[in-house]
N, C-alpha and C positions, 0 to 999 in steps of 0.2 A: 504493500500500500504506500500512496506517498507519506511525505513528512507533513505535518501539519502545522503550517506555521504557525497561528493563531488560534486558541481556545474559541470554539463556536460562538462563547457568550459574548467573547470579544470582540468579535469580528460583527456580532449581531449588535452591539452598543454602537459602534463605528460605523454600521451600517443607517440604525434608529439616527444618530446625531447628522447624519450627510441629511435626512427626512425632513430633520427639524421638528422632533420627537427628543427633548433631552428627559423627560421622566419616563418614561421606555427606558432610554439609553444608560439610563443613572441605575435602574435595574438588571438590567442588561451586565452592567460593569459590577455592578454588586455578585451579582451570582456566581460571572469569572474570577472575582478574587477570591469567593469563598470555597473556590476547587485550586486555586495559583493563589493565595494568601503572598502578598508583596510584588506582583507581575506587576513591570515599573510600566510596560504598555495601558494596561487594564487602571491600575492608579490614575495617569494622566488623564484618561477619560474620562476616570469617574471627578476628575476636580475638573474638569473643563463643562461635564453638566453640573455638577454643582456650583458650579459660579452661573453658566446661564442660568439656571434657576433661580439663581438670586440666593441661595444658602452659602453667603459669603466665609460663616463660621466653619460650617464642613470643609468645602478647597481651603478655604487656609488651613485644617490641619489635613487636609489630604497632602496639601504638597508639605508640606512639613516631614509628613512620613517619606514623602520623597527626596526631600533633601537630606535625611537620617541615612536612607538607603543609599543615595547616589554622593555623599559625603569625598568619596575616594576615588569617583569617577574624573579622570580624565578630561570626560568632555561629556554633561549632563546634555540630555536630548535637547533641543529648542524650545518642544513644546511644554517643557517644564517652566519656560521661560514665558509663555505666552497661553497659559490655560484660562486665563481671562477674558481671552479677545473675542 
């Protein structure tokens, strides 16, 4: 079988947020963290519905978790930089 790059749920969050469905999408990413507990893809999504949402308290400790996680990274993704916009 092939490789799977993405957890279903995650691909189905990123799919809901292209829709312009971020509570879908915010479930969506909920579900894939709780099978990938820290999947820094799956995080990014769920703080980038959680700001369109307007649940500015959640992204901000979503990326928080991200920046715990991605502390030693090299080169954090972009969209850590930009899960507001």
């Amino acid at each position: 079988p092939p490789a799977i790059a993405k957890p279903s749920p995650e691909l189905l969050g990123d799919l809901l947020l292209e829709l312009q469905r971020p509570a879908d999408a915010r479930k969506a990413f909920e579900e894939s963290l709780a099978h990938t507990p820290q999947r820094v893809a799956s995080l990014l999504g769920l703080a980038r519905t959680q700001a369109l949402l307007g649940d500015r308290a959640a992204a901000e400790q979503t990326e928080a978790t991200l920046r715990l996680i991605l502390r030693r990274s090299d080169h954090p993704p972009a969209d850590l930089r930009s899960s507001r916009q």
